[in-house]
C-alpha positions as CSV (number, residue, x, y, z in Angstrom):
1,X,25.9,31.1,10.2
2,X,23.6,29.4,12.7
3,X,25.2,31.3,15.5
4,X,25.3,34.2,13.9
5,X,21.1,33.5,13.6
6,X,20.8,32.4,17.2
7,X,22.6,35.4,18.4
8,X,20.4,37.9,16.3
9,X,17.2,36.4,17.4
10,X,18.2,36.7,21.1
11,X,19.7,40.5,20.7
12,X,16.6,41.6,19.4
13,X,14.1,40.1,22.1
14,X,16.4,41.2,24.6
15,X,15.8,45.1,23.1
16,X,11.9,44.2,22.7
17,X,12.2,43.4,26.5
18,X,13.9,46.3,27.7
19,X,11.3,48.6,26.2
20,X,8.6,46.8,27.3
21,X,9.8,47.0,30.5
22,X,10.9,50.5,30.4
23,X,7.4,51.6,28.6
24,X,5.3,49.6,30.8
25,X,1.4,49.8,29.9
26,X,1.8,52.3,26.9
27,X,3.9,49.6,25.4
28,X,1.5,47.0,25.7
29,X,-1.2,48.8,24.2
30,X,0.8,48.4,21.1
31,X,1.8,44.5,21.7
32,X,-1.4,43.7,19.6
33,X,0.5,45.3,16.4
34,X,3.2,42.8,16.6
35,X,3.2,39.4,15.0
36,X,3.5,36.3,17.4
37,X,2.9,33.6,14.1
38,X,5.8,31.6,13.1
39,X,5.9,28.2,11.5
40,X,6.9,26.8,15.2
41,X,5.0,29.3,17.0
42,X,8.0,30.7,19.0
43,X,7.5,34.2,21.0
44,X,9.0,36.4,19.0
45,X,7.3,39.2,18.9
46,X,7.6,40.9,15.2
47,X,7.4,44.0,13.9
48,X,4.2,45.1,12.5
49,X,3.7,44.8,8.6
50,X,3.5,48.5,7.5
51,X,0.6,49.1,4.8
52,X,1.8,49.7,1.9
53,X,1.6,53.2,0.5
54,X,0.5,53.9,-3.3
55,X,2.8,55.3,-4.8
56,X,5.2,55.4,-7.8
57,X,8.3,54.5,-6.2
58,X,6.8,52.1,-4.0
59,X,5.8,50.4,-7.3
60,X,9.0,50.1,-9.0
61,X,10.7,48.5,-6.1
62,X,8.5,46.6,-3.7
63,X,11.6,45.4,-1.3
64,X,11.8,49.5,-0.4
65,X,10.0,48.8,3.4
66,X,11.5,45.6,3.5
67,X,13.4,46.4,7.1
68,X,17.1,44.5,7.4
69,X,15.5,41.9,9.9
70,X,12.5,41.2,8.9
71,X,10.3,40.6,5.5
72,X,7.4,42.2,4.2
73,X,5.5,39.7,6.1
74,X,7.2,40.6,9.5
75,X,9.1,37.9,9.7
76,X,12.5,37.2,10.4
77,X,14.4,38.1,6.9
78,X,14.5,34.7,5.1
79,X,18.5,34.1,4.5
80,X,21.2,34.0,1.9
81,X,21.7,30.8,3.0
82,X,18.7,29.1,3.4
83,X,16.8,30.2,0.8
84,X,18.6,29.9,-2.3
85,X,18.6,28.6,-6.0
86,X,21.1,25.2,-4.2
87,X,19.2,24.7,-0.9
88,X,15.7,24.8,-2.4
89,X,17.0,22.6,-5.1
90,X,18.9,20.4,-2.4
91,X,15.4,20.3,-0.7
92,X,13.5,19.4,-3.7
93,X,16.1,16.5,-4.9
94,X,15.7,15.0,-1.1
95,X,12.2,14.7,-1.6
96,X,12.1,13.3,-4.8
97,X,14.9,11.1,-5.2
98,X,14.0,8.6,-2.0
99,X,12.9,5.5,-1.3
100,X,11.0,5.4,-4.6
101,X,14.0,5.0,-6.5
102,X,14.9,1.7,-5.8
103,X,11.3,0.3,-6.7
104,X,12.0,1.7,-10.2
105,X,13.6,-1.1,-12.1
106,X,10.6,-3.3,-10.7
107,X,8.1,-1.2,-12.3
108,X,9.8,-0.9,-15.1
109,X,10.0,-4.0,-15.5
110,X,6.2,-4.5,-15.3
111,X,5.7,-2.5,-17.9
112,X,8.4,-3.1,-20.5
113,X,11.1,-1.4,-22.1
114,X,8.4,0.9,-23.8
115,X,5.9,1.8,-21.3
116,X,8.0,1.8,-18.6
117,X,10.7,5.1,-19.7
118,X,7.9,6.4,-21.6
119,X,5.8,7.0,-18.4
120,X,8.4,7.5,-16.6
121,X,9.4,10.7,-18.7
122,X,5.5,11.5,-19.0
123,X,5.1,11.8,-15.2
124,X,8.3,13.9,-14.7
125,X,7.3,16.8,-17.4
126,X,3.7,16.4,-15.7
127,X,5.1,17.3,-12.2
128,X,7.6,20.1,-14.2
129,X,4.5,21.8,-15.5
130,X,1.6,21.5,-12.3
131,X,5.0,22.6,-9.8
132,X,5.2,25.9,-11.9
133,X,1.5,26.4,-12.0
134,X,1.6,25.7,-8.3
135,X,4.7,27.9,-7.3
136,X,2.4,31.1,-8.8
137,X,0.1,30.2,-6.3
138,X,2.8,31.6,-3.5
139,X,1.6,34.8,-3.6
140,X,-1.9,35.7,-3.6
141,X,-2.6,38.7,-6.5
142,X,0.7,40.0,-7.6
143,X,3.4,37.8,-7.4
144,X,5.9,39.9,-6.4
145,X,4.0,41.6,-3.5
146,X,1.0,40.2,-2.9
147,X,0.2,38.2,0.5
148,X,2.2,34.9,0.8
149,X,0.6,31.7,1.3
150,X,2.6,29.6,3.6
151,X,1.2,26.4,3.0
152,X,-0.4,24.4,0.9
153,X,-3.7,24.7,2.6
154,X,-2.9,28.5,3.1
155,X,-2.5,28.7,-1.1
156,X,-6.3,26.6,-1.4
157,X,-7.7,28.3,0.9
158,X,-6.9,32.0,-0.4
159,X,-7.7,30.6,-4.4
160,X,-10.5,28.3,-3.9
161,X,-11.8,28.1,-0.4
162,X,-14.8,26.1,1.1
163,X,-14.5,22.3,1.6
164,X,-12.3,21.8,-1.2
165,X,-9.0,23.5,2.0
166,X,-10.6,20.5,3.9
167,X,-10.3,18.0,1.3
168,X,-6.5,19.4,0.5
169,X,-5.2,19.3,4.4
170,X,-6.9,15.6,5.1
171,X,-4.8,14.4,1.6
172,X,-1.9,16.2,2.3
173,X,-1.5,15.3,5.7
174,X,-2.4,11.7,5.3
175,X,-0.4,11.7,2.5
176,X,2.3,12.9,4.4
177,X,1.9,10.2,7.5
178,X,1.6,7.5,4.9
179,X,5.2,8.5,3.7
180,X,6.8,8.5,6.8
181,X,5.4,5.2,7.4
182,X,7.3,4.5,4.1
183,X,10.6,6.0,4.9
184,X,11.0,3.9,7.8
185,X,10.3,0.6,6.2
186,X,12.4,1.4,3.4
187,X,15.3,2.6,6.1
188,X,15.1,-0.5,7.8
189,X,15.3,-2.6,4.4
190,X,18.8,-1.1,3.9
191,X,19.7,-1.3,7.5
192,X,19.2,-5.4,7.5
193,X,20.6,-5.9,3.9
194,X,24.2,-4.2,5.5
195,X,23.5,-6.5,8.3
196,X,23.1,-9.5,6.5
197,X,25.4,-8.8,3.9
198,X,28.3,-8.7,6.9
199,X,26.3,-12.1,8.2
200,X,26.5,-13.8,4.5
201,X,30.5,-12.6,4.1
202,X,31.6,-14.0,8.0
203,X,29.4,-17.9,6.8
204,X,30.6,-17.7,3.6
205,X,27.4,-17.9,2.6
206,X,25.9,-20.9,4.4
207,X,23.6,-19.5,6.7
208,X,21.0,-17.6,5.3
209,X,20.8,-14.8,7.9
210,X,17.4,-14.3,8.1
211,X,16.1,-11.3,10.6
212,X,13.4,-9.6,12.0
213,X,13.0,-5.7,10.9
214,X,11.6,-4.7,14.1
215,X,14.6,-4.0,15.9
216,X,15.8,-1.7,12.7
217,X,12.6,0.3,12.7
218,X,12.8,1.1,16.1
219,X,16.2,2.3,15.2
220,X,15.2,4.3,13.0
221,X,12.4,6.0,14.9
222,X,14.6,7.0,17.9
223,X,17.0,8.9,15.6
224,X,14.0,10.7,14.0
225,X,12.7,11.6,17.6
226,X,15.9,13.3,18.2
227,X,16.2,14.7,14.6
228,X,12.1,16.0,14.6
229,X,13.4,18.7,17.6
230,X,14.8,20.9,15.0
231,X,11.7,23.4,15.4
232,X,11.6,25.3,11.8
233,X,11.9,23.6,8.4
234,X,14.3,26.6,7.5
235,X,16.2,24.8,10.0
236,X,16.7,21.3,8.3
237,X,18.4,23.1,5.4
238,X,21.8,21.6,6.3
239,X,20.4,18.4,6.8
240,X,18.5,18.6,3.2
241,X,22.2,19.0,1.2
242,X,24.0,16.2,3.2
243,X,20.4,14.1,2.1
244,X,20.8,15.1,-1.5
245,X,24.5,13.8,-1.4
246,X,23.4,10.8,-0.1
247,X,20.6,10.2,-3.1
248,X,23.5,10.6,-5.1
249,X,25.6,8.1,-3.7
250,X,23.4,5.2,-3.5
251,X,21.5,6.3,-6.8
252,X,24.8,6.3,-8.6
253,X,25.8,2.7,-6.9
254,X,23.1,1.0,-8.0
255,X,24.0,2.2,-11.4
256,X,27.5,1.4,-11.2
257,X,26.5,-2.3,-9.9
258,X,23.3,-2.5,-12.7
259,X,26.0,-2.1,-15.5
260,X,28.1,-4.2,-13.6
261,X,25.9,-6.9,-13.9
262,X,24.5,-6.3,-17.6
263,X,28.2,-6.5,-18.3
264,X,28.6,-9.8,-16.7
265,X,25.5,-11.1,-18.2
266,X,26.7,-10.0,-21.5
267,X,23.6,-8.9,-22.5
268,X,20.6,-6.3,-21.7
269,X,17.7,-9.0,-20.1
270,X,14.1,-7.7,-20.2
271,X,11.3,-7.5,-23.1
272,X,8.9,-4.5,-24.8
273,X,6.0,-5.7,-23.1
274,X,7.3,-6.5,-19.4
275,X,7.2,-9.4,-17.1
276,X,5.2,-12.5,-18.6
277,X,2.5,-14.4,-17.9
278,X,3.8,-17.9,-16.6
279,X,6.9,-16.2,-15.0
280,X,8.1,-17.9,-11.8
281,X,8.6,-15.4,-9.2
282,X,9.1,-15.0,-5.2
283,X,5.4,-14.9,-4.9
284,X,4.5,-17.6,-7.4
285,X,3.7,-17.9,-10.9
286,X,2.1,-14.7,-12.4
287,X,-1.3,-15.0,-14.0
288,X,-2.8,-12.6,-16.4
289,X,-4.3,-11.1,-13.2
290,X,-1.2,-10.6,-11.1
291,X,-0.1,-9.1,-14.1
292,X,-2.8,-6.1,-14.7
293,X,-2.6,-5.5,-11.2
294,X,1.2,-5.6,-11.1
295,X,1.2,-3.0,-13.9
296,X,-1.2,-0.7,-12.4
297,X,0.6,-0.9,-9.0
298,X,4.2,0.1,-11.4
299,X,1.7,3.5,-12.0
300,X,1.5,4.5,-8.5
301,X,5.4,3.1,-7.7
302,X,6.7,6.0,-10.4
303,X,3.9,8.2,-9.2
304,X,5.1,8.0,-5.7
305,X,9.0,8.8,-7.3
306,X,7.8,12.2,-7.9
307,X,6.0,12.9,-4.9
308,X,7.6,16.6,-3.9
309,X,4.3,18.9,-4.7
310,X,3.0,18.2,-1.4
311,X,5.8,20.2,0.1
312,X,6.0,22.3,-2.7
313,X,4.9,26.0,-1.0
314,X,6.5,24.6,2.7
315,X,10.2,24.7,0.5
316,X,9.0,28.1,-1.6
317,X,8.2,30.0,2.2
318,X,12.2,29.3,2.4
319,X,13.2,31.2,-0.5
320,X,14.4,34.9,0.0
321,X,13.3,37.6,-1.9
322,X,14.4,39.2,-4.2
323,X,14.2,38.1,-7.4
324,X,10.6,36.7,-6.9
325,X,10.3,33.5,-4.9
326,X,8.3,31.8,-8.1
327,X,11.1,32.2,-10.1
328,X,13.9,31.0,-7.8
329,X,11.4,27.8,-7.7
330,X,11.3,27.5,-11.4
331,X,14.8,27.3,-12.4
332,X,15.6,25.3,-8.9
333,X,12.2,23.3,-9.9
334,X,13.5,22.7,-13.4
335,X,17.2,22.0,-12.9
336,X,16.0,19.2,-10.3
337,X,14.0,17.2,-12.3
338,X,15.8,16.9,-14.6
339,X,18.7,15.7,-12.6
340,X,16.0,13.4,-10.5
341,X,15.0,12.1,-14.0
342,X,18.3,11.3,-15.6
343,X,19.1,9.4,-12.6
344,X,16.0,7.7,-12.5
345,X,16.1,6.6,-16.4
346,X,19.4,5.2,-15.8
347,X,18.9,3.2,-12.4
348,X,15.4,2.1,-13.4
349,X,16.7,1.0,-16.6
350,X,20.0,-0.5,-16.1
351,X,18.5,-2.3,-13.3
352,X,15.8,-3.9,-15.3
353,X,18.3,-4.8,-17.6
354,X,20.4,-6.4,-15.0
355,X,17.6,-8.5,-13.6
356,X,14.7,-8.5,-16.1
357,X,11.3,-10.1,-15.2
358,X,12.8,-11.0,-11.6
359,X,14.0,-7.2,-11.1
360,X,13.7,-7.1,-7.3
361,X,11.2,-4.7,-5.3
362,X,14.4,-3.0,-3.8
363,X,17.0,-2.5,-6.5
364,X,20.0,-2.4,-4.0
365,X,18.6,-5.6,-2.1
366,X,18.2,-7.3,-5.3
367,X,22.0,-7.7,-6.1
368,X,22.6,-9.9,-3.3
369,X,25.2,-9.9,-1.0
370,X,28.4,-10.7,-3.9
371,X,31.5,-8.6,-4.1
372,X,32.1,-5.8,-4.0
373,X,29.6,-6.7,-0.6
374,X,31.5,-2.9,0.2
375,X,29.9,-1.2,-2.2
376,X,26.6,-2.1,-1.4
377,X,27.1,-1.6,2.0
378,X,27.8,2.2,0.9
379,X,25.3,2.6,-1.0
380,X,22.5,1.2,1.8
381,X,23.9,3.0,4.8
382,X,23.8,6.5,2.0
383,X,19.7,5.4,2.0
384,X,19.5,5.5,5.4
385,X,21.3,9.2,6.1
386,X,19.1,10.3,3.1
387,X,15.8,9.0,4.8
388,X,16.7,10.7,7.7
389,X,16.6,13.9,6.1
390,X,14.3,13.1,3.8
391,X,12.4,12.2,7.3
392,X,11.8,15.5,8.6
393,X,11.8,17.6,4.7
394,X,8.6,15.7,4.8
395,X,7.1,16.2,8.0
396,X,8.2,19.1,9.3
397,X,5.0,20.9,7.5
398,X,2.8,18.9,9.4
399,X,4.2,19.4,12.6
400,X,4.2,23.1,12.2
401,X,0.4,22.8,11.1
402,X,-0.3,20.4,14.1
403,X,1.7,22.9,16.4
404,X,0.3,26.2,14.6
405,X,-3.5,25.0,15.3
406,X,-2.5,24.7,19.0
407,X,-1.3,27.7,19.7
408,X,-4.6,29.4,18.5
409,X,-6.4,26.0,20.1
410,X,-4.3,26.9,23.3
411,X,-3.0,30.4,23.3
412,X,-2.4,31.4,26.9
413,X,-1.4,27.7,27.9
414,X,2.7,27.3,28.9
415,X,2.5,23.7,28.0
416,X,1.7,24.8,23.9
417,X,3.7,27.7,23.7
418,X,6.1,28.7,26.3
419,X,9.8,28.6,25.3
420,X,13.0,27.8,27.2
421,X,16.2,28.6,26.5
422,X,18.9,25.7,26.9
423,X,22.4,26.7,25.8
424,X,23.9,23.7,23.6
425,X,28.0,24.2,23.4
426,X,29.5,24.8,19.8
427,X,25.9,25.1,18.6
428,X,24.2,28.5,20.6
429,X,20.5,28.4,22.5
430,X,18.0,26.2,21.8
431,X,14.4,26.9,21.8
432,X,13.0,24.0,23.7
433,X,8.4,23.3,23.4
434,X,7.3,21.1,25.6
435,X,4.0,20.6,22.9
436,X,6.8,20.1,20.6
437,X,9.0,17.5,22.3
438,X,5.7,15.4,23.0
439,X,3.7,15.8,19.8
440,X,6.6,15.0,17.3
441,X,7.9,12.1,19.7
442,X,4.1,10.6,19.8
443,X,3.7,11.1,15.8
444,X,7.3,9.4,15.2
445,X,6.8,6.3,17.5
446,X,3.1,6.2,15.6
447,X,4.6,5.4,12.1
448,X,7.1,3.3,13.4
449,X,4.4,1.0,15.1
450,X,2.4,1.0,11.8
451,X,5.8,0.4,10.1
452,X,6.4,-3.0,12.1
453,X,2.6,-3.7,11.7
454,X,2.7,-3.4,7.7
455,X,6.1,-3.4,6.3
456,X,5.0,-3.7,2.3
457,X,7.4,-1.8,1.2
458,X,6.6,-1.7,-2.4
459,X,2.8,-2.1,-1.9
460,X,2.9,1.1,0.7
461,X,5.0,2.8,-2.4
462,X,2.0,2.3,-4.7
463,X,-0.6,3.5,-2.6
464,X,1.0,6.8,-1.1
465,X,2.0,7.7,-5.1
466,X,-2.0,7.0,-6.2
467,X,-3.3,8.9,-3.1
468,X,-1.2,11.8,-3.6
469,X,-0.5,12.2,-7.4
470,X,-4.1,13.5,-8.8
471,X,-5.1,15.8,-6.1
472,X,-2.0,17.2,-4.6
473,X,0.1,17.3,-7.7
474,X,-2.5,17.7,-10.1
475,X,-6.1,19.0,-9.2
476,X,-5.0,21.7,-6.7
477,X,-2.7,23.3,-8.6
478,X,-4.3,23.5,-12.1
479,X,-7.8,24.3,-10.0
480,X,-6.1,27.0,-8.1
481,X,-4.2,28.5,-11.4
482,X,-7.3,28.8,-13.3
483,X,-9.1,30.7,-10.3
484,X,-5.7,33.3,-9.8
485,X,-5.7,33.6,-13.9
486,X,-9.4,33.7,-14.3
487,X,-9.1,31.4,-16.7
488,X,-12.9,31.2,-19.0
489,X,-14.7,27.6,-19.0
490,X,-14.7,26.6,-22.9
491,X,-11.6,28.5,-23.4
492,X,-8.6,26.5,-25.3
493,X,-6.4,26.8,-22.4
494,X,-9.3,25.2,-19.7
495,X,-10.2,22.6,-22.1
496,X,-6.5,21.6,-22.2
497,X,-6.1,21.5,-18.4
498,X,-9.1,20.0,-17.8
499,X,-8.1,16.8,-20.3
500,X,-4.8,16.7,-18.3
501,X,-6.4,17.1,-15.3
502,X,-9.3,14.0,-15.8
503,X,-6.3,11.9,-17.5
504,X,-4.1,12.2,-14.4
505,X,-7.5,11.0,-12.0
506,X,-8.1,7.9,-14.1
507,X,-4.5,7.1,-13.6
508,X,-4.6,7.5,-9.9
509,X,-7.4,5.5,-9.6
510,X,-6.2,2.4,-11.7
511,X,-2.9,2.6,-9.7
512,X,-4.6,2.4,-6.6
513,X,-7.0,-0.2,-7.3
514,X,-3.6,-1.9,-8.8
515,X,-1.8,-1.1,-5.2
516,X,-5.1,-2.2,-2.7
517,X,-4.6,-5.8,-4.3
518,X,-1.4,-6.0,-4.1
519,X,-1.8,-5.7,-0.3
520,X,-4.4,-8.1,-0.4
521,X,-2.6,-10.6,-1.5
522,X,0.4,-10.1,1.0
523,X,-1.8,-10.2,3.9
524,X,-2.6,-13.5,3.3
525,X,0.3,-15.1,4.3
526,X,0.8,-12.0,6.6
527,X,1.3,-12.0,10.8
528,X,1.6,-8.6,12.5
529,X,5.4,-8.2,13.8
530,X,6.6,-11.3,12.9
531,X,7.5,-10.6,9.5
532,X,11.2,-11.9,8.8
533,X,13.4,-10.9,5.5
């Protein structure tokens, strides 16, 4: 199917060049009517959106101008294959289930085996609810026809406008650094633990094996350099489903090995209340302190498990049409959280039983490096293929908004948006940027240098879940839904979201504070690149 793309986009700027060569100036008169905005700012030049005629007909079915190429928005046709019920639900799962999986069974155990499911469950139908109010907010006035809003910022700025689109992009985008900072620390957690599982096996357990995570950040970062060329998020779909898999995998071994353990334990370990005051840990002995802030910093670590509204409208542009875009993401919305739930109840809870009070920051890491060794192994190298995609599901919205600014920045400069073909065997032409090959190359070996500068890997977890939870995942989307539905102040329905929506802000804010000190305390005994697991 990709050829098959590749091939169609290439047929039809070869025709758009012969006429323009053949029609000389008359045809450039009418260049102006064609659309030159894509999500990567390629030079394809689109056919013009007709205007929509008002009649009956037209009414009844919407998709009757809709041209066999090309959308109602004059873009290229969004596909069978990349923009369906499995690959936006593929998308969705890679997003949520990552990295903040495996700090689950730590938070839980901070808060007990009655807070900890119960927020747990609170937080997913929080997200199930905003993500539909947020996937209405697509389309702009009907939504079936109205204009699409391609991002996030697109979707503020056409329901609420003013400062509030600059407040979204500077939380959305930082949000969205901060969790590529995270990916890669987490990535090069599992990396080390297969190395120094294979390290404890060849000693038989003698030497310690202690490393440096530089070396497996770095890693990382040059197979995200490579990976952060695919130009269009559209274009990441197949790396999305082998990324879902992978949650799977690792998600379901660390399942298999928590009831492993309970087993072997012969009992479920843990209390109603979470960890105790007095308990001897890695860090030291846990006051009353550690423990409040240790509870709020479990907030923003299940927070930061749900993290997917961000991305929300980036994965909804995907979807083809029809049936309605909003409803593919409902059902695909729906079916994923609950899966992402299920899974997370289970490892988060069978891994606090396996451990209790001394659950580990990184549930995988945490079982040591005992048989089956194997199985671990698995599981950690299925982290780090999911991260990968995970990666660029992620940031592949913010390099199209960094490239998309350019181009209007930069319009007639070759070095923003001039395109050159390179033929790649068994895979067709690629499109190659030079802006694009720099940019994403200079962002990528960024957050791997802040990575090696602050690898906190459950502290980061609890900050980027409190910075992005209220007002990405919660004020935006309820603010936006009440502007599209001209929802009345006083009413019943704004009363209730405005109690959800002040609930959800004290929450962020006592997880943050709850984060900030844990990183407080780590840098106290910390020393930039030097830090050794």
């Amino acid at each position: 199917m990709p050829h098959l793309r590749v091939l169609l986009i290439v047929v039809i700027r070869v025709i758009i060049d012969y006429f323009m060569r053949k029609l000389g100036p008359a045809f450039h008169s009418r260049r102006d009517l064609y659309v030159e905005e894509r999500h990567d700012v390629r030079h394809y030049l689109q056919v013009e959106v007709q205007p929509k005629a008002h009649i009956e007909t037209e009414a009844t079915n919407p998709q009757a101008n809709y041209s066999n190429c090309f959308d109602d928005d004059g873009r290229l046709k969004r596909t069978v294959v990349a923009g369906n019920f499995w690959t936006t639900s593929s998308h969705i799962i890679t997003a949520v289930i990552g990295s903040g999986v495996l700090s689950l069974a730590w938070a839980i155990a901070q808060l007990g085996w009655v807070a900890g499911p119960t927020v747990l469950i609170l937080f997913a139908l929080v997200n199930l609810y905003t993500a539909n109010l947020l996937s209405q907010c697509y389309r702009s006035g009907d939504p079936v026809t109205g204009q699409r809003n391609y991002t996030y910022m697109d979707a503020v700025k056409a329901n609420l406008g003013g400062k509030k689109v600059i407040f979204c992009g500077l939380i959305q985008y930082l949000n969205l650094f901060g969790v590529a900072i995270g990916y890669t620390i987490a990535a090069s957690v599992s990396m080390m633990a297969i190395k120094r599982s294979n390290c404890f096996q060849k000693s038989g357990g003698k030497d310690p094996c202690h490393m440096s995570s530089n070396g497996y950040m770095i890693t990382f970062g040059i197979i995200e350099v490579l990976f952060s060329q695919i130009p269009d998020f559209d274009q990441v779909w197949w790396l999305s489903i082998v990324a879902a898999i992978m949650s799977f995998t690792y998600s379901t071994a660390g399942l298999g090995l928590g009831i492993g353990k309970v087993a072997g334990n012969g009992s479920f370990k843990g209390s109603l209340t979470g960890i105790s005051i007095g308990t001897l840990t890695s860090a030291g002995t846990v006051t009353g302190t550690q423990k409040l802030w240790r509870s709020l910093q479990a907030l923003g670590a299940i927070a930061f498990a749900y993290s997917f509204s961000i991305i929300l409208l980036e994965i909804q542009d995907t979807i083809r049409s029809p049936p309605a875009e909003y409803k593919t993401m409902k059902k695909a919305t729906l079916f994923s959280i609950i899966v992402t739930t299920t899974f997370y109840l289970l490892c988060g809870c069978m891994g606090y039983a396996a451990f209790g009070d001394l659950a580990p920051n990184n549930l995988l890491t945490g079982f040591g490096f005992y048989n089956p060794y194997w199985l671990i192994d698995i599981a950690n190298a299925a982290i780090v293929v999911h991260l990968v995609g995970a990666y660029q599901v992620f940031c592949q919205p913010l390099f199209a908004f960094v490239e998309k600014w350019s181009a209007k920045k930069w319009p007639k400069s070759d070095l923003v948006t001039a395109e050159y073909e390179i033929p790649i065997p068994f895979w067709g032409v690629y499109q190659l940027n030079l802006f694009r090959l720099v940019w994403r190359t200079i962002f990528v070996v960024l957050t791997t240098l802040i990575s090696m500068l602050l690898p906190f890997f459950n502290d980061v977890v609890g900050i980027l879940g409190a910075m992005g939870f209220w007002p990405l995942t919660v004020y935006f989307p309820i603010e936006m839904y009440k502007a599209q539905k001209k929802i009345g102040r006083g009413t019943t329905r704004w009363l209730g979201l405005q109690i959800l929506n002040v609930s959800c802000f004290f929450i962020t804010l006592v997880a943050a504070i709850g984060s900030v000190a844990g990183v407080v305390l780590d840098l106290k005994t910390y020393k930039p690149f030097k830090t050794r697991y």
